[in-house]
C-alpha positions in Angstrom: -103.9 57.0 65.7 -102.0 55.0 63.2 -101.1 51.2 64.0 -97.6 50.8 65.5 -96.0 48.4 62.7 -93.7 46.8 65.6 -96.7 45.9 67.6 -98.4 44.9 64.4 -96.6 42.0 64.2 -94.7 41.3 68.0 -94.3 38.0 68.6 -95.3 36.9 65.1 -98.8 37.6 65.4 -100.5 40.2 64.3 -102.1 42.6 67.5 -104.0 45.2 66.0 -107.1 45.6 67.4 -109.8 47.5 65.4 -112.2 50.1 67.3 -115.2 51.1 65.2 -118.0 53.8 66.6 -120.3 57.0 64.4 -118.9 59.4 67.8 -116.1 60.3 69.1 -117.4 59.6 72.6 -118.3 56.2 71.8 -114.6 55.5 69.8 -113.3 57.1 73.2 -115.1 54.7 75.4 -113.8 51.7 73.3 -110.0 52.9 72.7 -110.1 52.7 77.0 -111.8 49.3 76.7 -109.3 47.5 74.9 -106.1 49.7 76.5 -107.2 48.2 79.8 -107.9 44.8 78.2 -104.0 44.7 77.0 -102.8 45.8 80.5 -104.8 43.2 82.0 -103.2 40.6 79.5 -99.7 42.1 79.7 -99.4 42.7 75.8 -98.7 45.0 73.3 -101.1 45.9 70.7 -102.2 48.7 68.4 -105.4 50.1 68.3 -106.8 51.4 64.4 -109.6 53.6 65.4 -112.3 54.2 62.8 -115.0 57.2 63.7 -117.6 57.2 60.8 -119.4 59.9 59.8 -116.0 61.9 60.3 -113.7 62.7 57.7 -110.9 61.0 60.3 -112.4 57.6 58.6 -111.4 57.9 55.1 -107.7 57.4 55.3 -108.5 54.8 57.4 -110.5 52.9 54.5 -107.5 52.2 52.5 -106.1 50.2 55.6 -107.9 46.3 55.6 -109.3 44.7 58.7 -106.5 42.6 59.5 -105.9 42.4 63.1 -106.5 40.1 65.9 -109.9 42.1 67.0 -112.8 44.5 66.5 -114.4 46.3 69.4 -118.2 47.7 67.7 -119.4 50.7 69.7 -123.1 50.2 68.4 -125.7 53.6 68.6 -128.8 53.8 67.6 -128.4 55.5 64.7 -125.4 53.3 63.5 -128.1 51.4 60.8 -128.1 54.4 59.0 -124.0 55.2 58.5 -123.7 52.8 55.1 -120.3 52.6 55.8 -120.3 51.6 59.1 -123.3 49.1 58.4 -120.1 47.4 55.4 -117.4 47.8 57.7 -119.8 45.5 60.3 -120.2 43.3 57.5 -116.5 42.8 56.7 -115.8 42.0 60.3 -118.4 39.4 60.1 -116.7 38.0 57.1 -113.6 37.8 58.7 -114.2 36.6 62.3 -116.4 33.5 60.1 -112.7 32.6 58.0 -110.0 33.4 60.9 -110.2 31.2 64.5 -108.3 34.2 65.9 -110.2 36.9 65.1 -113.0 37.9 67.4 -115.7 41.1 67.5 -117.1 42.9 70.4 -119.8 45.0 71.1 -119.9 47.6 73.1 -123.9 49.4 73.6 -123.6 53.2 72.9 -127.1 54.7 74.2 -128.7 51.6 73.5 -130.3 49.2 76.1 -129.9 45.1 75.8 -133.4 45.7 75.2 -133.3 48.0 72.1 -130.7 46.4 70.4 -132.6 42.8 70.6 -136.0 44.3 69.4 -133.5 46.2 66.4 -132.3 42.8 65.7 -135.1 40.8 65.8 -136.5 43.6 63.1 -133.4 42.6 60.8 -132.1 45.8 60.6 -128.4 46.1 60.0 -126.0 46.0 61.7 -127.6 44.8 64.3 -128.9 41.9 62.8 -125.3 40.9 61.2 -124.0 41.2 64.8 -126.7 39.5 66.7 -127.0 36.6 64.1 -123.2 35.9 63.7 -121.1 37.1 67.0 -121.3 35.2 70.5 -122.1 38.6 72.8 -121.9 39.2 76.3 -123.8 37.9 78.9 -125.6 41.3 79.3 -126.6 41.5 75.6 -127.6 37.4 75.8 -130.0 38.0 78.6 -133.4 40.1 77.5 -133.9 41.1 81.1 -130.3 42.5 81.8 -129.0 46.0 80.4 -126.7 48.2 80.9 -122.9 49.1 80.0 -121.5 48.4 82.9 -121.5 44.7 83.1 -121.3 44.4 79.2 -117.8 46.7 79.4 -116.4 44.6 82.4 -117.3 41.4 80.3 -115.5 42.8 77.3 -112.2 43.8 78.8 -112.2 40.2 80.4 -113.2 38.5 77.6 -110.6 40.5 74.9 -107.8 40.3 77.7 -108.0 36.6 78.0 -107.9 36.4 73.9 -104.8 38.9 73.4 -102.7 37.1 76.2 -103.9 33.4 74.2 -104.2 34.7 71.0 -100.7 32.1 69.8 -102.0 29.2 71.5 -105.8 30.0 69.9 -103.8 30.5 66.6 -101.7 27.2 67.1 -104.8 25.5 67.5 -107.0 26.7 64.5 -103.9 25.7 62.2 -103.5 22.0 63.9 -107.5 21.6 63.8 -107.6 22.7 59.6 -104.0 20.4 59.0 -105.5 17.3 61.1 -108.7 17.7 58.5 -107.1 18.0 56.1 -105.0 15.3 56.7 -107.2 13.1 57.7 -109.8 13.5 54.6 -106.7 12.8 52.5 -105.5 9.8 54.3 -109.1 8.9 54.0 -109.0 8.9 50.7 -105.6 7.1 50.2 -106.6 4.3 52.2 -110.2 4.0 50.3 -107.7 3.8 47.2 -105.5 0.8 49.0 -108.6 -0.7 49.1 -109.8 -0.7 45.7 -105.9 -1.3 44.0 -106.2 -4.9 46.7 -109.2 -5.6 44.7 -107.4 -5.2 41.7 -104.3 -7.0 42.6 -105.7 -9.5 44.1 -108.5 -10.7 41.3 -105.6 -9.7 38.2 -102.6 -11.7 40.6 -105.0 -15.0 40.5 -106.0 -14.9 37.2 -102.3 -14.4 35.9 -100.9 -17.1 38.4 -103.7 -19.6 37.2 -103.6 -18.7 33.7 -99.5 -18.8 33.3 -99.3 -15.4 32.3 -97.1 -14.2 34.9 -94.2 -16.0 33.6 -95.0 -13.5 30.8 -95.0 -10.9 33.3 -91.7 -8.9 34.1 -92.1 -9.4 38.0 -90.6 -11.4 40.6 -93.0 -14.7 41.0 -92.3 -14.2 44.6 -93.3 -10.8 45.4 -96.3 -11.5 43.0 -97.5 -14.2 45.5 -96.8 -12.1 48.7 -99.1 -9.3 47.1 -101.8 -11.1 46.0 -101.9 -13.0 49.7 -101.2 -8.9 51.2 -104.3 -8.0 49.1 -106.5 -10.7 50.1 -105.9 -10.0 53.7 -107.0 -6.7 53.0 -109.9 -7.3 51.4 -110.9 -10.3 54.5 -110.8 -7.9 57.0 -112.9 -5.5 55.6 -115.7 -8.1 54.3 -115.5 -9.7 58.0 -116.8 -6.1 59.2 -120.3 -6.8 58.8 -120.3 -10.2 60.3 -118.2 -9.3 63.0 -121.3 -6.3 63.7 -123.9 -8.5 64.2 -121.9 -11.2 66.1 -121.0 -9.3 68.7 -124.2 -7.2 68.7 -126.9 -9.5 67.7 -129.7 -9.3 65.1 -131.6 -7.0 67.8 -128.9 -4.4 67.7 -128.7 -4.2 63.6 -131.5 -2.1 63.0 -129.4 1.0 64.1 -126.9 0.1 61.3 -129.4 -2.4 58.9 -132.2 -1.1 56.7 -134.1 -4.7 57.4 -133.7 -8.0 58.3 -133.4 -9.5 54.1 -131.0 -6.6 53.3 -128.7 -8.0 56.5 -129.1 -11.6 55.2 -127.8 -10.5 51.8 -124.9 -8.9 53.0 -123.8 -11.3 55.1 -124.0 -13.9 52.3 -122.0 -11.4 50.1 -119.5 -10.9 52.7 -118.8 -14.9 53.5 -118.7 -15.2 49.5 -115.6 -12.6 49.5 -114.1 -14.3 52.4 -113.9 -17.6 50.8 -113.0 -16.3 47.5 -110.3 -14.2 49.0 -108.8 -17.2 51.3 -109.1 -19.3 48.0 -106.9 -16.9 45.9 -104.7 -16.4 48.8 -104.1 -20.5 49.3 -103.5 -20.9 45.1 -101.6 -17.8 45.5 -98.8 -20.2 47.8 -97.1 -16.9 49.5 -98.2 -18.8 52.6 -100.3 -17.9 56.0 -98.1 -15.3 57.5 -98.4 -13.1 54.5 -102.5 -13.4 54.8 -102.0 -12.6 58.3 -100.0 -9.5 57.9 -102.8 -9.0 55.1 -105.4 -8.8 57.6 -103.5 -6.4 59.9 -102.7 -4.0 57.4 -106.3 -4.6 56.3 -107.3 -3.1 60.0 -105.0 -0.5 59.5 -106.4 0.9 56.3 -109.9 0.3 57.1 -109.6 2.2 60.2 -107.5 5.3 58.3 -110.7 5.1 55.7 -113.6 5.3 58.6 -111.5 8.1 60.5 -111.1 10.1 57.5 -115.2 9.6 56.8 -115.0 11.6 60.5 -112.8 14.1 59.1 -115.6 14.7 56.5 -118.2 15.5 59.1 -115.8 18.8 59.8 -115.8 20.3 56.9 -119.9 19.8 56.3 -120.3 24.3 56.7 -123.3 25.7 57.8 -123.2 28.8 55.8 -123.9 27.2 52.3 -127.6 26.0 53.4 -128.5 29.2 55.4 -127.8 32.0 52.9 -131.1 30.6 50.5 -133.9 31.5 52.5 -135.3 28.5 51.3 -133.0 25.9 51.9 -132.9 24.7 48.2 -131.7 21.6 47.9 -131.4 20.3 51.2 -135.3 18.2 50.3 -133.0 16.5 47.5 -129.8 15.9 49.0 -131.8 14.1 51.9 -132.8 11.3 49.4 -129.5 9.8 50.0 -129.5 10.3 53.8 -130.5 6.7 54.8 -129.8 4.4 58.3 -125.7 4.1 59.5 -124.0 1.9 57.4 -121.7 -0.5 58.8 -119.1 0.3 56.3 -118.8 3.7 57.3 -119.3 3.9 61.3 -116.4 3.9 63.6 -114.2 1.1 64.2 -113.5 1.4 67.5 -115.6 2.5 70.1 -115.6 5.9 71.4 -115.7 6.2 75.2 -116.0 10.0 75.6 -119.3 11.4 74.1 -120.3 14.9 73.0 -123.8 16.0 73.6 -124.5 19.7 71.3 -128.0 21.1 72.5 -129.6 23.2 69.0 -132.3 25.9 69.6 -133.7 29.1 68.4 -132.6 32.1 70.2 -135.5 33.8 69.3 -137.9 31.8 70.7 -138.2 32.2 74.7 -139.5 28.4 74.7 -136.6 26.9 73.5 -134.3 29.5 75.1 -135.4 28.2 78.5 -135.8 24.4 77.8 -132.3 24.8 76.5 -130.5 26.2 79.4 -132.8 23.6 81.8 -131.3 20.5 79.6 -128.0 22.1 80.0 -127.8 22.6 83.7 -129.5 18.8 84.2 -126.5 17.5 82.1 -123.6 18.9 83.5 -125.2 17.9 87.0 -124.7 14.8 86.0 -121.6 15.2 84.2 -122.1 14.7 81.0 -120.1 16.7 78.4 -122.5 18.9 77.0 -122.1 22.0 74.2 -124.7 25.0 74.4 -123.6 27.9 72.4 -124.0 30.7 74.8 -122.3 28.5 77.5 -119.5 27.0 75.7 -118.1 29.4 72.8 -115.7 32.4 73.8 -117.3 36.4 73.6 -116.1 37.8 70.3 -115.8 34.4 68.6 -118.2 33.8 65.2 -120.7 31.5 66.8 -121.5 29.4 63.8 -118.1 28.1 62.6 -117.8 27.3 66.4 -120.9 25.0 66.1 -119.8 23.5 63.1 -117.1 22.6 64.2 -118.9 20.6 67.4 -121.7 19.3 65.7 -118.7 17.8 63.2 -117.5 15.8 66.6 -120.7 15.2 68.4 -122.2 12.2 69.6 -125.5 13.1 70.1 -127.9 15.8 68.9 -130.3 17.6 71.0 -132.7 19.9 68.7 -135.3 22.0 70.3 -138.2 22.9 67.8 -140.9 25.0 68.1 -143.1 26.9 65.6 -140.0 29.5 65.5 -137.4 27.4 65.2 -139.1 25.9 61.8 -139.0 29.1 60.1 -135.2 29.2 61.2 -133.0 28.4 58.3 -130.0 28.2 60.3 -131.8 25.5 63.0 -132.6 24.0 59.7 -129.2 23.9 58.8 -127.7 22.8 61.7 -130.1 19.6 61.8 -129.4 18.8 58.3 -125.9 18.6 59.0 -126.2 16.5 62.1 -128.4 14.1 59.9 -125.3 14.3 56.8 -122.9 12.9 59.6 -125.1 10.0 60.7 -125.2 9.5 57.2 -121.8 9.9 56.4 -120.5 8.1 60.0 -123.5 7.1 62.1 -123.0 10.1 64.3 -124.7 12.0 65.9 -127.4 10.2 67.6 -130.5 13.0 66.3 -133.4 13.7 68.9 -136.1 16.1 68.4 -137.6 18.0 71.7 -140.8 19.3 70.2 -142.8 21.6 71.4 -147.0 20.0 72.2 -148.4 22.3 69.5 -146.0 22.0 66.7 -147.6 21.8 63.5 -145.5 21.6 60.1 -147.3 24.9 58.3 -144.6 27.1 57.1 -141.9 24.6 58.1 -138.5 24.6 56.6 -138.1 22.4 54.0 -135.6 20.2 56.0 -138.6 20.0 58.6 -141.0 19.1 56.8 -139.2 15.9 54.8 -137.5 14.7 58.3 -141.1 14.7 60.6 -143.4 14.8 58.1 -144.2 11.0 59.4 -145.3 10.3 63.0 -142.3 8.2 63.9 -142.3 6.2 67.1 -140.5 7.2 70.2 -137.5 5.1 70.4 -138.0 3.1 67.0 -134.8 2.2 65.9 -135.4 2.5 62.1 -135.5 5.4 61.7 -132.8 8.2 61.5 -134.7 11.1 64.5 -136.2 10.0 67.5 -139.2 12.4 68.2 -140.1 13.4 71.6 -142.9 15.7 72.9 -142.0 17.5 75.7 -143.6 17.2 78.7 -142.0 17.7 82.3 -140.3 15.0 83.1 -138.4 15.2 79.8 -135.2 17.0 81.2 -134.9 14.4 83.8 -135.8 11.5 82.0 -132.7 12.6 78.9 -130.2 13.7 81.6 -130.4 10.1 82.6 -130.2 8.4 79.6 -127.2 10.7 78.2 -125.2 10.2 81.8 -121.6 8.6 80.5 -122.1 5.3 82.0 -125.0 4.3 79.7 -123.5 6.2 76.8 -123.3 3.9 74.1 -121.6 4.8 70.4 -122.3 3.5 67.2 -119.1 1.2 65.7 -118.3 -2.1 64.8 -116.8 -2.9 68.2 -119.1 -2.5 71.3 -118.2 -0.7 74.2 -118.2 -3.1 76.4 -115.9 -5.7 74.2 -113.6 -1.8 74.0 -113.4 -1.4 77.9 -112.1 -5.0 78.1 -109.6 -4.7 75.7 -108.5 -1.4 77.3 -108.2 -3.4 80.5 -106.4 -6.1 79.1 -103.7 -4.1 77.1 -103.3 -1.6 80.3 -99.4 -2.3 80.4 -99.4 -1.4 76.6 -100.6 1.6 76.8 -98.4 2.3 79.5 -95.6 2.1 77.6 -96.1 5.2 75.5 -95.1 7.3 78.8 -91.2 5.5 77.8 -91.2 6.5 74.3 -88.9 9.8 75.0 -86.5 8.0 77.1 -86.3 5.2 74.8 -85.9 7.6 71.7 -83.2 9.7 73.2 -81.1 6.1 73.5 -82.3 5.3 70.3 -80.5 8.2 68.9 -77.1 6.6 70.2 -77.9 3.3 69.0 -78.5 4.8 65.3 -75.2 6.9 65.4 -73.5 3.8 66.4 -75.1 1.4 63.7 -74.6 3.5 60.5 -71.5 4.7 61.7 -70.0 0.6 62.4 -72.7 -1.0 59.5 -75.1 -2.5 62.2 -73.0 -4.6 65.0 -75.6 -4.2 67.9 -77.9 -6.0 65.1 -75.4 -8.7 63.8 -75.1 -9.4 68.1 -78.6 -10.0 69.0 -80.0 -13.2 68.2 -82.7 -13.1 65.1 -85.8 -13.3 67.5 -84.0 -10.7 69.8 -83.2 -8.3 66.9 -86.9 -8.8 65.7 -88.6 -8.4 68.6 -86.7 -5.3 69.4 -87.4 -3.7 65.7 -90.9 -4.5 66.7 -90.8 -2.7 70.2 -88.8 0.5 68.5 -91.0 1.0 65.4 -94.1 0.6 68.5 -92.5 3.2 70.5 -91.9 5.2 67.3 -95.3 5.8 66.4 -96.1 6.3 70.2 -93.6 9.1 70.1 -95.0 11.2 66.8 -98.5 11.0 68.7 -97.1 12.7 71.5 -95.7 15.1 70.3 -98.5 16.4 67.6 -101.1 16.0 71.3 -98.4 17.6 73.4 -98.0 20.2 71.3 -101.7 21.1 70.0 -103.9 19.1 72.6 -102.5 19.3 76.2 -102.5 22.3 78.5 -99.1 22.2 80.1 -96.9 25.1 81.5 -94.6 24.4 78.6 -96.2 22.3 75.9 -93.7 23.4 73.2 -90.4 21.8 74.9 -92.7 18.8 75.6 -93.6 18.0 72.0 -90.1 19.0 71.3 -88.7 16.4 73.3 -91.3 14.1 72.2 -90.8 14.3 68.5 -87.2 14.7 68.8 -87.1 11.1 70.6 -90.0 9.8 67.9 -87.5 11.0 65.0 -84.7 9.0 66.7 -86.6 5.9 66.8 -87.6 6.2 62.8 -84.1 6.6 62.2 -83.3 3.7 64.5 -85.3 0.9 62.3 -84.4 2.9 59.6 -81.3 1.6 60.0 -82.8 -1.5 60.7 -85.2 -2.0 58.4 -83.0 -2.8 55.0 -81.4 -5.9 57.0 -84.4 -7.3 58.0 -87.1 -9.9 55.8 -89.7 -7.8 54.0 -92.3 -9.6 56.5 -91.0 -8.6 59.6 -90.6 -4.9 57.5 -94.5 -5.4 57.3 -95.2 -5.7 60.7 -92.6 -3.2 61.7 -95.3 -1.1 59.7 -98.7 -2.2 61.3 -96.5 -2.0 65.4 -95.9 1.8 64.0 -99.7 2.3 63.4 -100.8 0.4 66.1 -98.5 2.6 68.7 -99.9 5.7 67.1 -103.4 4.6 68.0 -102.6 3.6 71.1 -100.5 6.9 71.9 -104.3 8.9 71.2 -106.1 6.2 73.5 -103.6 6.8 76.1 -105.3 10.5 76.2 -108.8 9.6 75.5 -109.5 6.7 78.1 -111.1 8.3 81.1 -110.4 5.3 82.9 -106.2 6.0 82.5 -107.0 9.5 84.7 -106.1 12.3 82.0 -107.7 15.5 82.8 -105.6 17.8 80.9 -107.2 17.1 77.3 -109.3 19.8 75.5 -110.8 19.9 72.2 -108.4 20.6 69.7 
């Protein structure tokens, strides 16, 4: 059966669903599988059946794996077809680069049983299956077998992705475009930092030194950017005072490497501050453009740390576990060291992210992971276990990359098995690059009571190599010998009421703030009424040269540019979360509405923004950022109610 090119590509998206099997029973018993899967899902699709060991596959061959799904009908004798063993391979390849492209496995003769102890004896392709692919419940659970339940589990599981396969698709592309966009902002506002050094030390010196009479700028601007660029630079030295103030000494050793090295850089940091208020005061440009400094300064510092966070997404799992000997990861932890204020969060985070890391071959960990799971969603903490959490079909590791990228705290399970895992290894190496990178995740070690370091992974043996305290604070893992009160005793701890992130601003000072600025963040919901006027009043002003502006009084006019440029930034926020984060019955006219009513107000102080004094044009600037932000806190505050967001 040849792929129908129309149902190829209905809808946009490819729907080709591959079926691969070494019988013709077995490709017969699939082909049924994923017919009944698209009736179930009410969609059209094309099955590309590939029998090997028949001369029907060889035509076949020329045609790439390209669709939206693979179903595997695995025999026991499949490790021996070459072919079929490459083609397994391939699908590997491609459900670990494509978000919507899954695999499933159906057993052909073969017990749960028999394909776990042909796995565990790293034979392919069961081991490339078993190692790679999140499989059914049947084939998950060593005591269950059969087809019965595995088949039933498939058709649900493949149904579900065909009839969400452009939403999964959507998704996939917003997640890689808000990295990627996010790294580069990152980047641009680490740059803004560095050119404020710049113009700030090479403004005073030309201003003191009369050179900028020499200097082919206007004096003016001159002044206003060397007292913009020492804002900047204050509000990011006042970061590390600010930590401990509102924290305390007590609290710095999560974020300080010791008590002299916090001294220093608090000295350093009230040596910049003076120097930059001197400049700024010789300067003359005056208070308000120091001010506006300072608020741009927040702005760019917070675009820096959430780009660092952006980083944490692209740390891959793959390039640490293909070398069975994780070379290099003993190195590259020399530069792994306590958070550093610099570098944490801003803001505080009030939702948390627990990920739970284990060895599935080891029955110890197996159980004590699925016993921490159920204690924490008792007590309803957000929690990530692979089996429990990431869709049938779906490449399991680029799944947990992705969550241990976002998590908050790091749960790893060891046992003598899981230290000769390198992909455990890997996946605790990366937890420990983000703390490094962005002080999260918080690492904890569950260790089994006869774990001894012979034949560890190289990653284990340079992180517990020393017997570090439970609970000190100075050190990167906190080690924890399980006993049986464990379970309870973290399932209370990681509860979201005593969930505490690591950032420059406490919880408790965020949850305040939230409280205060309620009304605030209530105004985003009137950012699509207010654009849709705002459409009108732009019409009307370049159409008449700005007569609703030349009207209003100049406070009026201002505080109005203000409100729009605030309701602006609301608006863009909206739309990008309506469109890629919410579940709603129609999320695609909502984020239309949204950004059509965010594009009106940009074009609204665009109109706007040429009349007014380059100061006010400044702050119109920091009330567009500080609406954006406060659009995404509108969805991330438990306390406002929202239910509907999902990891995007």
């Amino acid at each position: 059966m040849k792929p129908d090119p129309m149902a190829r590509n209905w809808d946009g998206i490819p729907r080709v669903v591959h079926v691969l099997a070494t019988s013709e029973p077995a490709c017969d018993r699939a082909v049924s599988v994923v017919s009944e899967a698209a009736g179930r899902a009410n969609r059209r699709v094309s099955i590309d059946p590939r029998i090997f060991g028949n001369e029907r596959l060889l035509p076949a061959l020329r045609q790439p794996l390209d669709g939206c799904a693979a179903v595997v009908a695995l025999s026991g004798n499949s490790a021996g077809d070459g072919l079929f063993t490459s083609a397994v391979r391939a699908l590997v390849e491609q459900s670990a680069a494509r978000d919507d492209f899954r695999v499933y496995l159906l057993l052909d003769n073969l017990t749960a049983e028999q394909f776990h102890a042909l796995a565990g004896s790293r034979i392919e392709p069961f081991d490339l299956l078993h190692d790679n692919i999140q499989l059914t419940a049947g084939l998950r659970e060593p005591d269950q077998s059969g087809a019965g339940p595995i088949t039933d589990q498939v058709v649900a599981s493949l149904a579900e992705m065909l009839a969400s396969l452009r939403d999964i698709r959507d998704r996939a592309n917003w997640r890689r475009i808000r990295v990627g966009a996010g790294i580069f902002a990152g980047r641009v506002a680490g740059a803004m930092q560095a050119v404020s050094v710049l113009v700030l030390v090479c403004g005073w010196a030309a201003t003191r030194m009369g050179w900028s009479a020499r200097i082919p700028v206007d004096a003016q601007a001159l002044r206003e950017a060397i007292s913009l660029s020492a804002g900047i630079i204050q509000f990011w030295a006042l970061m590390f005072p600010v930590f401990f103030i509102l924290r305390g000494f007590s609290a710095a050793a999560a974020a300080a490497r010791d008590t002299r090295w916090a001294v220093r850089m608090n000295t350093l940091c009230a040596l910049i501050l003076v120097g930059a208020l001197r400049m700024a005061r010789h300067a003359g440009a005056g208070r308000p453009w120091m001010l506006l400094g300072i608020a741009i300064g927040a702005c760019v510092d917070g675009l820096r740390r959430a780009g660092l966070q952006a980083q944490r997404l692209r740390h891959g799992l793959e390039v640490h576990s293909i070398d069975p000997d994780l070379s290099g990861l003993t190195e590259n932890l020399a530069g792994v060291g306590p958070a550093n204020i610099f570098r944490v969060p801003l803001w505080s985070v009030v939702s948390q992210s627990v990920v739970i890391s284990y060895a599935r071959a080891s029955r110890w960990s197996y159980d004590l992971a699925t016993r921490l799971f159920s204690a924490l969603v008792k007590n309803d903490s957000p929690v990530f276990l692979d089996r429990e959490k990431i869709p049938v079909g779906s490449n399991w590791r680029r799944e947990l990359q992705y969550e241990i990228g976002g998590a908050s705290t790091f749960l790893c399970i060891l046992d003598q098995v899981s230290l000769t895992r390198p992909w455990v290894a890997s996946e605790l190496f990366n937890a420990m690059r983000g703390q490094a990178l962005t002080g999260s995740p918080r690492i904890v070690t569950l260790e089994n009571g006869t774990l001894s370091l012979d034949q560890a992974r190289p990653v284990f043996a340079r992180t517990l190599e020393q017997d570090t305290p439970e609970g000190a604070k100075m050190h990167l893992v906190r080690r924890i010998r399980v006993s049986q009160r464990t379970v309870d005793v973290l399932a209370s701890e990681l509860t979201p009421a005593r969930f505490q992130a690591v950032s420059v601003i406490p919880q408790s000072v965020a949850i305040i703030f939230e409280a205060l600025i309620r009304l605030v963040t209530m105004l985003c919901a009137f950012a699509a009424m207010a654009g849709l006027l705002a459409w009108a009043g732009w019409v009307y002003e370049m159409w008449n040269n700005t007569p609703i502006l030349h009207w209003l009084r100049p406070h009026t006019a201002i505080a109005l540019f203000l409100f729009a440029a605030y309701l602006a930034g609301c608006g863009l926020r909206l739309a990008v979360v309506s469109r890629f984060q919410v579940q709603h019955e129609s999320p695609a006219a909502l984020a239309f509405v949204q950004g059509f009513s965010g594009v009106g107000l940009v074009l609204f102080c665009a109109a706007w923004f040429q009349h007014m004094p380059p100061l006010v044009d400044g702050w119109a600037l920091v009330a567009a950022a500080f609406g954006w932000w406060r659009a995404g806190a509108f969805f991330s505050y438990s306390a406002l109610g929202d239910e509907k967001l999902r990891r995007a």
